[in-house]
PALO-838632 format. One record per atom (N, C-alpha, C): residue in one letter; x, y, z. Coordinates in steps of 0.02 Angstrom, whole numbers, padded with zeros to 5 digits, always signed. Layout:
<pts>
AXYZ
...
</pts>
This chain:
<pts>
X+00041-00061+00000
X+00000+00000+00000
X+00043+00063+00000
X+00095+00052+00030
X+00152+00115+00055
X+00162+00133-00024
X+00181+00076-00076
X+00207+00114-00136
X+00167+00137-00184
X+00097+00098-00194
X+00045+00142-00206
X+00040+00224-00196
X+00042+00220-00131
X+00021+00277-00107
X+00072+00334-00097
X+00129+00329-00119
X+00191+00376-00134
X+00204+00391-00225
X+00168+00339-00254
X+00191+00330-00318
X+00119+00384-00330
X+00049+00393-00304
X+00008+00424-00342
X+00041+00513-00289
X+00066+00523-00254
X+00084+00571-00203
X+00124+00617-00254
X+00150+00562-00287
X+00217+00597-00334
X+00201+00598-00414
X+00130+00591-00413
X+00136+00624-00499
X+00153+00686-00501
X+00151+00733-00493
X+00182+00788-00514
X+00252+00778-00535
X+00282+00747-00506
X+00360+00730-00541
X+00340+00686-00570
X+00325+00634-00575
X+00308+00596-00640
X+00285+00623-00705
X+00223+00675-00704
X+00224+00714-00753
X+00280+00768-00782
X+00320+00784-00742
X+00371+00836-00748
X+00406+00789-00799
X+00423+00735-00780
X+00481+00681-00798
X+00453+00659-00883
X+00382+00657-00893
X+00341+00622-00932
X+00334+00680-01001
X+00350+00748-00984
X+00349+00790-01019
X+00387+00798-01064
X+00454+00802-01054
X+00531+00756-01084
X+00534+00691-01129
X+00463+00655-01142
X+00483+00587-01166
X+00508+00598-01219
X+00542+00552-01261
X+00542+00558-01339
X+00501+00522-01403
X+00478+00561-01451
X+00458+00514-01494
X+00498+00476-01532
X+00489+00408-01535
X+00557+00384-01588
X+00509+00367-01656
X+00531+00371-01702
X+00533+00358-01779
X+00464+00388-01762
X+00466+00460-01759
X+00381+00530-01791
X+00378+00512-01846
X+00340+00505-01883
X+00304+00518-01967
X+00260+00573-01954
X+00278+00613-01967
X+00237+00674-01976
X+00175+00669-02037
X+00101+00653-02002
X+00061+00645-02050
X+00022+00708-02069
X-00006+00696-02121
X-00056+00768-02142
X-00113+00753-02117
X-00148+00783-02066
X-00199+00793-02038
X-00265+00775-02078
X-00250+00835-02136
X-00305+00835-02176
X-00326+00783-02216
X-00283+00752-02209
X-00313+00670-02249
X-00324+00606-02198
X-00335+00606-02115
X-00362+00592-02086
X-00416+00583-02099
X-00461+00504-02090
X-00536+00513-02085
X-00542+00498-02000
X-00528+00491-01965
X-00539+00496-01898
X-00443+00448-01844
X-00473+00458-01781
X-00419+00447-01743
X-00450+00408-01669
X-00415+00340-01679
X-00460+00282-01625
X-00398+00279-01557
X-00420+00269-01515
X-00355+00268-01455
X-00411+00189-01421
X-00346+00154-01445
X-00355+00079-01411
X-00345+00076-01342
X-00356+00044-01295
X-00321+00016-01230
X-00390+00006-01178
X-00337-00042-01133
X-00409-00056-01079
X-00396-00033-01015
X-00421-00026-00964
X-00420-00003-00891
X-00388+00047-00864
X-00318+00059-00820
X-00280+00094-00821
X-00250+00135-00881
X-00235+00090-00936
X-00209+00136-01024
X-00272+00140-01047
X-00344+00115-01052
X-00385+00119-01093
X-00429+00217-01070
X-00396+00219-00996
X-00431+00300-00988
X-00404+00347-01031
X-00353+00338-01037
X-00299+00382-01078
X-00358+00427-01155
X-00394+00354-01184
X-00405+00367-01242
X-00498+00421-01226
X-00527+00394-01158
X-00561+00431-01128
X-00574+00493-01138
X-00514+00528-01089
X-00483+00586-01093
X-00487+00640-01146
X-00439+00584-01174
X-00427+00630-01265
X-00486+00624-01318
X-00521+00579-01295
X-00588+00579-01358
X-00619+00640-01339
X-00648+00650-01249
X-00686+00704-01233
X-00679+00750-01247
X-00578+00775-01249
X-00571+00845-01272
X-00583+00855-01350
X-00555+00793-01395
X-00552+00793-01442
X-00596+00801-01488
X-00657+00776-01465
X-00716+00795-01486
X-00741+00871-01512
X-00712+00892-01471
X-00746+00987-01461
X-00700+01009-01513
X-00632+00988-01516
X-00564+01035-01562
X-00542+00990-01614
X-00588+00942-01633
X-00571+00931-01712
X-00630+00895-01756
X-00606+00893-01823
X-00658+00900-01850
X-00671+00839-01874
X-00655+00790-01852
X-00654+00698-01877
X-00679+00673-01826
X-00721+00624-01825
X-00711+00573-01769
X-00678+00527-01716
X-00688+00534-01681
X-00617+00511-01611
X-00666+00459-01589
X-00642+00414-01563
X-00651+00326-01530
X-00624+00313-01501
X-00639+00281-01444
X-00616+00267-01394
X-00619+00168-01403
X-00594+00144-01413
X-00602+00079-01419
X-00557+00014-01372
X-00615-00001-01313
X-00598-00025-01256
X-00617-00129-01292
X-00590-00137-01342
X-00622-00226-01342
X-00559-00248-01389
X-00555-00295-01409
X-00495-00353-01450
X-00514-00334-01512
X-00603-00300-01535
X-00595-00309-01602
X-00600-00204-01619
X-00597-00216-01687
X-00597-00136-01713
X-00642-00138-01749
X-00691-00082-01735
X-00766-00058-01787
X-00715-00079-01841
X-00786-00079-01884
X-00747-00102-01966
X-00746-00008-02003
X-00765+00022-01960
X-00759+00099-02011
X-00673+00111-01996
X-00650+00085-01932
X-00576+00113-01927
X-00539+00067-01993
X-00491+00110-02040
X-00469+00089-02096
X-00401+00128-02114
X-00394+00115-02168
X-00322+00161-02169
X-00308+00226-02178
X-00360+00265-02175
X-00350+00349-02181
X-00369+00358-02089
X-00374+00291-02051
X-00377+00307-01973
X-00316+00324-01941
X-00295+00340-01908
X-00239+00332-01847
X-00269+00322-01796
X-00231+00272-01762
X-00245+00224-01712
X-00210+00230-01664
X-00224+00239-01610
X-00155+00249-01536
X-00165+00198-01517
X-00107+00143-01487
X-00117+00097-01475
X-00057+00105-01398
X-00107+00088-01341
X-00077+00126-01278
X-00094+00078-01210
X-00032+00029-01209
X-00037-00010-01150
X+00019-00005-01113
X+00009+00007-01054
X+00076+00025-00987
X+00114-00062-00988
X+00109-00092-00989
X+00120-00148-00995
X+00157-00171-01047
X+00114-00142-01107
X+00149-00176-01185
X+00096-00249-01189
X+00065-00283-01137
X+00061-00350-01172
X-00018-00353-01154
X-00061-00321-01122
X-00128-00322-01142
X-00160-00367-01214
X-00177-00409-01201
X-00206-00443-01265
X-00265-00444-01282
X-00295-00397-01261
X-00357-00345-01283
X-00322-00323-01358
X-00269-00264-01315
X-00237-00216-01367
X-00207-00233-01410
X-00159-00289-01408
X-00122-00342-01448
X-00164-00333-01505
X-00220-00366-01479
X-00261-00397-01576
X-00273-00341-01609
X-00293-00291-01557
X-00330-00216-01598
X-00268-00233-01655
X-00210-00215-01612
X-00161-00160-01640
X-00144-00223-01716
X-00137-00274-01697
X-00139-00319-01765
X-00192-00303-01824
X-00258-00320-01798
X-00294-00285-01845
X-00282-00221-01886
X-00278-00165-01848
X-00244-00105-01833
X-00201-00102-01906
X-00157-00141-01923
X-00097-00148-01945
X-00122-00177-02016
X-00173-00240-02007
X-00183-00269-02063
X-00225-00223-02121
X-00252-00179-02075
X-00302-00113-02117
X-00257-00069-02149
X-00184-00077-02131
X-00133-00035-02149
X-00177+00051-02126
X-00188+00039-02083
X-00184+00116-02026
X-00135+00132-02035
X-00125+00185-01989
X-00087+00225-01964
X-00078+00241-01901
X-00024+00211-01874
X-00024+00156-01807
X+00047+00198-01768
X+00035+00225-01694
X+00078+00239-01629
X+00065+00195-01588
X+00103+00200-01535
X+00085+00140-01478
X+00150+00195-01420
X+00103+00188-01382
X+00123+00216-01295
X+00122+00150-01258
X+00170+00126-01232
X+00181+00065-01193
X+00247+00103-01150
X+00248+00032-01093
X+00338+00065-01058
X+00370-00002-01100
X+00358-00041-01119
X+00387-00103-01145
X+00351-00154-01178
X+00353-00223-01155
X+00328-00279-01178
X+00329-00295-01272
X+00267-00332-01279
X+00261-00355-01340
X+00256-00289-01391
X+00217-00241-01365
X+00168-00188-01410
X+00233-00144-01427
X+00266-00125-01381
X+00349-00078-01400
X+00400-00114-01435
X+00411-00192-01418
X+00440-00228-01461
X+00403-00238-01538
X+00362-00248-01545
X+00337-00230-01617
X+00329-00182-01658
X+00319-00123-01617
X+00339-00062-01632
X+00408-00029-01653
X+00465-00059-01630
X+00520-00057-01659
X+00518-00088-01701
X+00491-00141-01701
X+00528-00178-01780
X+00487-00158-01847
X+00425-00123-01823
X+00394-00101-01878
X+00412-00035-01891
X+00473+00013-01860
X+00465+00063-01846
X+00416+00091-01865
X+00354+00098-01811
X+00294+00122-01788
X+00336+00206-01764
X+00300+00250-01757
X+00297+00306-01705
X+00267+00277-01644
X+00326+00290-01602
X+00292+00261-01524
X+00349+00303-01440
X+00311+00308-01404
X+00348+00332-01342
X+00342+00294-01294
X+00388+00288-01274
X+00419+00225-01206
X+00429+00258-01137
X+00367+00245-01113
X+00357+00271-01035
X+00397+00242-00976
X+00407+00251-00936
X+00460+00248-00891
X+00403+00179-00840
X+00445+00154-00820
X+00407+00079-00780
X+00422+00086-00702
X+00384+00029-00677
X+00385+00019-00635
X+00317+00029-00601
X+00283+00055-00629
X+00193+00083-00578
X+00169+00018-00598
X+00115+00027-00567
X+00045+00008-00595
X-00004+00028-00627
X-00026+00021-00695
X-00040+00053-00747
X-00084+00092-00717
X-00149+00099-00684
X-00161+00162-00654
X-00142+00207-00614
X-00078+00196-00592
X-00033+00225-00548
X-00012+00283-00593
X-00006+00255-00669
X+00041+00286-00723
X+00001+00328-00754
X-00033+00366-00758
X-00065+00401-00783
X-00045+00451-00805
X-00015+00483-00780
X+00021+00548-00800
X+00077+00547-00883
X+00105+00486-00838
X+00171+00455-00890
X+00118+00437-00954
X+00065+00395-00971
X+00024+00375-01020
X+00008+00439-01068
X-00021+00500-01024
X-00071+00560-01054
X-00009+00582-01081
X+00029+00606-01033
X+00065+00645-01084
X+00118+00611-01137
X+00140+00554-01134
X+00166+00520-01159
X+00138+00500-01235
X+00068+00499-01220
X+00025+00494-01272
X-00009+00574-01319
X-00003+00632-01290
X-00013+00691-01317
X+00060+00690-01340
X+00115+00700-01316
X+00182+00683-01345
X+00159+00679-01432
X+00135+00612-01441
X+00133+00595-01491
X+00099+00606-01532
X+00052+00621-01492
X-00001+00665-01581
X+00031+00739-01583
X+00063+00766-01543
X+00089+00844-01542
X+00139+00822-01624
X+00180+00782-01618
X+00213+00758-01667
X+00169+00738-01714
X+00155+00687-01723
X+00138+00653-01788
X+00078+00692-01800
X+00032+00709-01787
X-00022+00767-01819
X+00009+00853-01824
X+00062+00861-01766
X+00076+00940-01763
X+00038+00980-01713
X+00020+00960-01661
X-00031+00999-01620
X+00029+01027-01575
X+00008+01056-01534
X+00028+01119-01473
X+00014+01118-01415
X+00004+01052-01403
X-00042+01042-01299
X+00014+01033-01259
X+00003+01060-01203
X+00048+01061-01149
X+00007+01051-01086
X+00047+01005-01060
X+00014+00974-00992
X+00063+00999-00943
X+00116+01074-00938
X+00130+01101-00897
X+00115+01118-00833
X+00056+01154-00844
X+00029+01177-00798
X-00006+01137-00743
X+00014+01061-00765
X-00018+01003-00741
X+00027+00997-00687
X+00084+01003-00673
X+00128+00997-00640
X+00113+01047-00589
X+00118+01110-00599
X+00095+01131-00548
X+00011+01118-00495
X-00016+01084-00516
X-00090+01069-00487
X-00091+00992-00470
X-00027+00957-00498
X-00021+00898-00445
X+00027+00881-00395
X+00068+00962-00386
X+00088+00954-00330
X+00074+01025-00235
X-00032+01018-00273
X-00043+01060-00222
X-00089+00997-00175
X-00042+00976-00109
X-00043+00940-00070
X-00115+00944-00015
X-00121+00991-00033
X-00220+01005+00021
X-00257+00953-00013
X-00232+00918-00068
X-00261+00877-00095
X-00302+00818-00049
X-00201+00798-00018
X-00231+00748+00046
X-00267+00740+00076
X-00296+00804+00126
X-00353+00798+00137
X-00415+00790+00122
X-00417+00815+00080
X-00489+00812+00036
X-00501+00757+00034
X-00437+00721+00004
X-00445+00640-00017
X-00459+00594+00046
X-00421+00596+00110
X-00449+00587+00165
X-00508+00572+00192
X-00521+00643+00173
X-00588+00654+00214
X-00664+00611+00167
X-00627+00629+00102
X-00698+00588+00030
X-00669+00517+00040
X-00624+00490+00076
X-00620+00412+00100
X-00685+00371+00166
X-00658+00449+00216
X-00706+00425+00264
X-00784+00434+00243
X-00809+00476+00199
X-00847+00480+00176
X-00886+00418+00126
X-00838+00395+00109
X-00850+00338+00062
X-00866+00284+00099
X-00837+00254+00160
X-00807+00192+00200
X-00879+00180+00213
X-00896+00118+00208
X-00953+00091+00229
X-01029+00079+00192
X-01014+00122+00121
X-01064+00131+00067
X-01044+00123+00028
X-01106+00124-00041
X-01070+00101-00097
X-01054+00176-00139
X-01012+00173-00177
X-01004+00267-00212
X-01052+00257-00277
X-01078+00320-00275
X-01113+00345-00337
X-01102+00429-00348
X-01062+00401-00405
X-01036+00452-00421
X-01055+00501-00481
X-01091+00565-00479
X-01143+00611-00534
X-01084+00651-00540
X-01079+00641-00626
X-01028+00689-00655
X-01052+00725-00715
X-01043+00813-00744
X-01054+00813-00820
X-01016+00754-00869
X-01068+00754-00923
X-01016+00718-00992
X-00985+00750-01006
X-00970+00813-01004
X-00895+00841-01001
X-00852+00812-00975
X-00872+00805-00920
X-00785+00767-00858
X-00794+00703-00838
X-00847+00659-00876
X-00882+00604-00871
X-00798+00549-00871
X-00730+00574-00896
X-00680+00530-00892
X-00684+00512-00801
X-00685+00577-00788
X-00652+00584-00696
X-00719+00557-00660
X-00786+00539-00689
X-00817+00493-00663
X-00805+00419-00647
X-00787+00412-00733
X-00776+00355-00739
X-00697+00331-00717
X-00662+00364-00708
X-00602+00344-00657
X-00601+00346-00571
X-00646+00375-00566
X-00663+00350-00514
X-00703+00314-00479
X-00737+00298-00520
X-00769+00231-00529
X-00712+00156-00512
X-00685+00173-00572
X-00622+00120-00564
X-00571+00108-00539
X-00576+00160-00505
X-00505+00179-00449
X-00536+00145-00372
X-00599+00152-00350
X-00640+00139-00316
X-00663+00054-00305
X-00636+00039-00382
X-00675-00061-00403
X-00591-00077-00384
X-00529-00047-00398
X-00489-00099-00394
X-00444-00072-00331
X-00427-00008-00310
X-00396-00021-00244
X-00443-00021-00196
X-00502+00001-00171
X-00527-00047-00121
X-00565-00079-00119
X-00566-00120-00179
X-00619-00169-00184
X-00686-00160-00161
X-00739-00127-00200
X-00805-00098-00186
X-00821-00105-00247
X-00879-00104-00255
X-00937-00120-00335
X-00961-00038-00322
X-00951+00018-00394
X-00950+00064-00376
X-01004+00106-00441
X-01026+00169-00453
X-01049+00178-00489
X-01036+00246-00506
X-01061+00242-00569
X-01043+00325-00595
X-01124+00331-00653
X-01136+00405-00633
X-01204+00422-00667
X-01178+00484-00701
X-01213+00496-00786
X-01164+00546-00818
X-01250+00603-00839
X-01211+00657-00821
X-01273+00723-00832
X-01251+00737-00933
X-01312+00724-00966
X-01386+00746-00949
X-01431+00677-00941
X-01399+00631-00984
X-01431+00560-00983
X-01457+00547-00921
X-01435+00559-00842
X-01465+00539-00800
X-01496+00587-00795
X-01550+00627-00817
X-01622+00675-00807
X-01650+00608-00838
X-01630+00553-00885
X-01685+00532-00939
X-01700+00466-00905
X-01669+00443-00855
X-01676+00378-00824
X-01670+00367-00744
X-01590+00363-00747
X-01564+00369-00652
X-01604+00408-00596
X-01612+00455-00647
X-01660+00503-00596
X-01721+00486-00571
X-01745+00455-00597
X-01806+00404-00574
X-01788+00348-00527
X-01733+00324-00518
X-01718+00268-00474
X-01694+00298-00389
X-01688+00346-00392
X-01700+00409-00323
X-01746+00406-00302
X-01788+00390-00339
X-01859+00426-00289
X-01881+00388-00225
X-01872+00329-00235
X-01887+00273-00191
X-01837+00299-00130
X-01868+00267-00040
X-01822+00288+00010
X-01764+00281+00017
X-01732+00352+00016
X-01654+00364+00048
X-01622+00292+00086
X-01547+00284+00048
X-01534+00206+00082
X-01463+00216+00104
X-01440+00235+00152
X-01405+00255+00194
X-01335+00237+00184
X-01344+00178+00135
X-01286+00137+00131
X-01259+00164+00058
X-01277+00217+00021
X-01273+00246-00034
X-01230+00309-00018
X-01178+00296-00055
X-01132+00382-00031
X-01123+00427-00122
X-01176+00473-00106
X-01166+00515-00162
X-01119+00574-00177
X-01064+00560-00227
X-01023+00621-00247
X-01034+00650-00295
X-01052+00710-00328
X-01055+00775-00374
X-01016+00795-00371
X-00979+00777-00448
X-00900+00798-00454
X-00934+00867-00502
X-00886+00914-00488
X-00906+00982-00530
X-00830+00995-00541
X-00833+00991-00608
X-00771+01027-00657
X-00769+01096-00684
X-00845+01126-00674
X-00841+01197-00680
X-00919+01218-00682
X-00929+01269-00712
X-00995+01284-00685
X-01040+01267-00715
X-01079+01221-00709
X-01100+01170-00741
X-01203+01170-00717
X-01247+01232-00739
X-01302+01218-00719
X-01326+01145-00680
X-01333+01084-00725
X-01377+01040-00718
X-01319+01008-00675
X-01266+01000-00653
X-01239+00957-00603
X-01276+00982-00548
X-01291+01073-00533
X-01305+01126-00462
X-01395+01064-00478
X-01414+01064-00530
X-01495+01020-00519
X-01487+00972-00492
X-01439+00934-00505
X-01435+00872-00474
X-01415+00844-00408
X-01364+00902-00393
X-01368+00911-00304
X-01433+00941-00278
X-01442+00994-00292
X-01501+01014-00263
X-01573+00963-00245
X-01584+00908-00310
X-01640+00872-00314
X-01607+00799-00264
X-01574+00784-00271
X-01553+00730-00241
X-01548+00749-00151
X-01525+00791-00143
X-01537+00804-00081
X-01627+00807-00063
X-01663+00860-00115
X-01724+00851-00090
X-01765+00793-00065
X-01747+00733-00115
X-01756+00708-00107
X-01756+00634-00031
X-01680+00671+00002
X-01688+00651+00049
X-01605+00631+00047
X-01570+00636-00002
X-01513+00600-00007
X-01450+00637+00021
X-01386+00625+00053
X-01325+00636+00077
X-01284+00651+00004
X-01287+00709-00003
X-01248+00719-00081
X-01174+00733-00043
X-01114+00745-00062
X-01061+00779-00060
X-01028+00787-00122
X-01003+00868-00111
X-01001+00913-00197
X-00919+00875-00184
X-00870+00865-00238
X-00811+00885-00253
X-00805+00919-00309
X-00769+00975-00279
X-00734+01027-00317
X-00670+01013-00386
X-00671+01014-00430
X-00608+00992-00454
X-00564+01047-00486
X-00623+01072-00516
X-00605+01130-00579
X-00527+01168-00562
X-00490+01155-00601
X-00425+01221-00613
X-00415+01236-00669
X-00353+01236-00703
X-00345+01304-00758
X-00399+01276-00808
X-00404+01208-00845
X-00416+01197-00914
X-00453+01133-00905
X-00470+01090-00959
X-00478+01032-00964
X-00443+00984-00937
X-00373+00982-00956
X-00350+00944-00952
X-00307+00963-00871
X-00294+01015-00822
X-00270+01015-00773
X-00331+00990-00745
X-00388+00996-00765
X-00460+00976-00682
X-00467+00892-00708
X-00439+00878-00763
X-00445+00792-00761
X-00391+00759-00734
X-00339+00814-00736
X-00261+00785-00675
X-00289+00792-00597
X-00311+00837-00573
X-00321+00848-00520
X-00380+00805-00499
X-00441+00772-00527
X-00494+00754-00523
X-00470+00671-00515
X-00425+00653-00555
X-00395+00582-00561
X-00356+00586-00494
X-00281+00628-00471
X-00269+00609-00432
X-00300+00626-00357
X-00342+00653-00358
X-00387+00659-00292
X-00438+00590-00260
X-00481+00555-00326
X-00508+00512-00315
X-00455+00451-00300
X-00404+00451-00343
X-00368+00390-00352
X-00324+00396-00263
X-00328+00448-00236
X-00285+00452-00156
X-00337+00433-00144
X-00380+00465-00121
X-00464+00416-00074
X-00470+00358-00110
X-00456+00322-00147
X-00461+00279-00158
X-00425+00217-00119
X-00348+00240-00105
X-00302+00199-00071
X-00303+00205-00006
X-00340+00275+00000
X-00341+00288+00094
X-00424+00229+00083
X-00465+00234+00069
X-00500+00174+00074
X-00487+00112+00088
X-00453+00094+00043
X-00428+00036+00053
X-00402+00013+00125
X-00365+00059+00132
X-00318+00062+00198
X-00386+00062+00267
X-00442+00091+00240
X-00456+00113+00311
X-00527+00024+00306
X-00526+00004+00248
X-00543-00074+00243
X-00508-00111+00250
X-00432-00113+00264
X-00389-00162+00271
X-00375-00232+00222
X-00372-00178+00143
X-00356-00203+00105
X-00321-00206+00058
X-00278-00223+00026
X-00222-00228-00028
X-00223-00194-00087
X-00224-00126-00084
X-00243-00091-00158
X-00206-00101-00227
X-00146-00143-00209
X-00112-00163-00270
X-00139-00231-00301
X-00161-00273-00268
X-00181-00348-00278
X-00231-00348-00308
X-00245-00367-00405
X-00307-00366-00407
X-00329-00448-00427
X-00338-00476-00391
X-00338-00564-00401
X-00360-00582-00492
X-00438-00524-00453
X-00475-00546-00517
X-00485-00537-00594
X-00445-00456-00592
X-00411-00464-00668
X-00368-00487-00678
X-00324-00546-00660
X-00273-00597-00664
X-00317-00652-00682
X-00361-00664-00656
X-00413-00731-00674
X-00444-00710-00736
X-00475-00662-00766
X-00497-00612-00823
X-00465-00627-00854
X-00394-00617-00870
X-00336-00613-00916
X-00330-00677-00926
X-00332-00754-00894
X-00304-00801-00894
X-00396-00835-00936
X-00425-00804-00953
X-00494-00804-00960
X-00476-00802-01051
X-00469-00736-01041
X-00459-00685-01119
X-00390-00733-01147
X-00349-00745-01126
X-00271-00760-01147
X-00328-00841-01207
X-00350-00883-01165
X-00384-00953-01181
X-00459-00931-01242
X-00477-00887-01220
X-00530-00858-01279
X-00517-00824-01330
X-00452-00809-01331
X-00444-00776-01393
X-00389-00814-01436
X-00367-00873-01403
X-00317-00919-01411
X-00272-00878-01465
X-00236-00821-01450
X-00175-00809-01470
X-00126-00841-01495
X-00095-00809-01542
X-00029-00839-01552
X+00034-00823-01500
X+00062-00880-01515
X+00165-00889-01488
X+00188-00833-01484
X+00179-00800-01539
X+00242-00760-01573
X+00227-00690-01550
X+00160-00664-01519
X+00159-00617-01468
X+00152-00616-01404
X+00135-00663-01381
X+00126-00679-01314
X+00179-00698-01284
X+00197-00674-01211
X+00231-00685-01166
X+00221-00736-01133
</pts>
């Protein structure tokens, strides 16, 4: 738990460090002959592509995908670029994408710290950046995002800087917060109301919540929940339900959704996230939940690094997708 919990303490130097990566073998592509841009990966690397679809959405003019499964829509083709982004390298989710990926003759990066996916990547000289090891792929987050903006800054030509990120993950009042949204959490299940704007930092904390302290957790995304969830409130307040309203900025219908949920009888608690931009309130929003997450754990007396059961998953997927030799470890 100790290195967990020093390794998420210290993204801010991890991002500092992550800012520096290099791209090896850039192909500088022409944008304009892009028909869209898919970011492969699952769990810890699969947020990555989260992230960047949400912003990506608003600031360009193609379609962005997020593609969390072994296979690839059949629209991704060769005027696609494909990010192909596992902390690991050997995800065999991502594996096949990125094969497929390849056989479409895409246009193919890969963000890994190693394994199979970076070893193939050299030999194809792919465009790819090699993240620094040792975490646990949600540990690594910092190293992934920017590691992975790295690379479209290159090979498309963009201009993002996750600078300012550095300064907002190393403002330490964090701790508490995170603390205190632990004890808050302990003993219920989380349900967590976020805009689809920041619907990533829902959904990471969602998952930050399922694997270091082992809890079955939920995330509800504004406006869709006016059209459904909101109806499953009405019935009596159940004590054992801990509601968070994450607010990334000023966001009318999140202020409805605290407001009504309380009327209703319910224990809301707001978190604050919002700082400079998009992408600093999804640094700050990730590593806030992801600390309450491990102080959870801790205050359940349980192993936030150990996840049994995506080891049994994997040994699941490895036999169902009966892989080949020649990538598998």
């Amino acid at each position: 738990m100790r290195k967990l919990l020093e390794d998420y303490m210290n993204w801010g130097f991890q991002l500092e460090r992550a800012l520096n990566y290099e791209v090896v073998d850039a192909q500088v592509l022409d944008a304009s002959t892009l028909s869209g841009i898919a970011f492969v990966g699952m769990g810890g690397s699969g947020i990555v592509g989260d992230i960047l679809s949400k912003y990506f959405e608003r600031e360009i003019d193609i379609p962005v995908a997020t593609i969390k499964s072994y296979v690839l829509p059949r629209y991704v083709n060769s005027d696609w670029l494909v990010i192909a982004v596992s902390y690991s390298g050997n995800t065999l989710e991502t594996l096949s994408a990125f094969y497929e990926a390849t056989r479409r003759r895409a246009k193919v990066g890969v963000v890994a710290s190693g394994g199979q996916l970076a070893l193939l990547a050299e030999r194809r000289g792919l465009p790819r950046v090699i993240v620094e090891k040792d975490y646990l792929p949600r540990a690594a987050l910092p190293s992934l995002l920017a590691g992975t903006l790295g690379l479209l800054n290159k090979l498309i030509e963009l201009d993002i800087s996750l600078e300012k990120g550095v300064e907002v993950l190393r403002d330490f009042s964090a701790l508490n917060e995170a603390e205190n949204l632990a004890k808050y959490l302990y003993g219920g299940i989380p349900v967590f109301v976020v805009s689809e704007s920041f619907y990533p930092v829902g959904l990471r904390a969602k998952n930050e919540i399922n694997e270091n302290a082992k809890i079955a957790s939920k995330v509800e995304v504004i406006p869709e929940w006016g059209h459904n969830d909101i109806v499953g409130w009405e019935g009596n307040p159940r004590n054992w339900l801990r509601v968070v309203a994450i607010k990334g900025d000023q966001d009318p219908a999140i202020d409805f959704a605290i407001d009504y949920l309380r009327e209703l009888g319910h224990d809301v608690r707001t978190l604050e996230i919002g700082r400079y931009g998009y992408f600093e309130t999804v640094l700050y929003g990730s590593w806030l939940v992801g600390l309450a997450s491990v102080f959870l754990a801790g205050l359940r007396g349980v192993d936030p690094e150990v996840t049994k059961s995506i080891e049994k998953y994997k040994e699941f997927v490895r036999s169902y997708l009966m892989v080949t030799q020649d990538y598998v470890l």
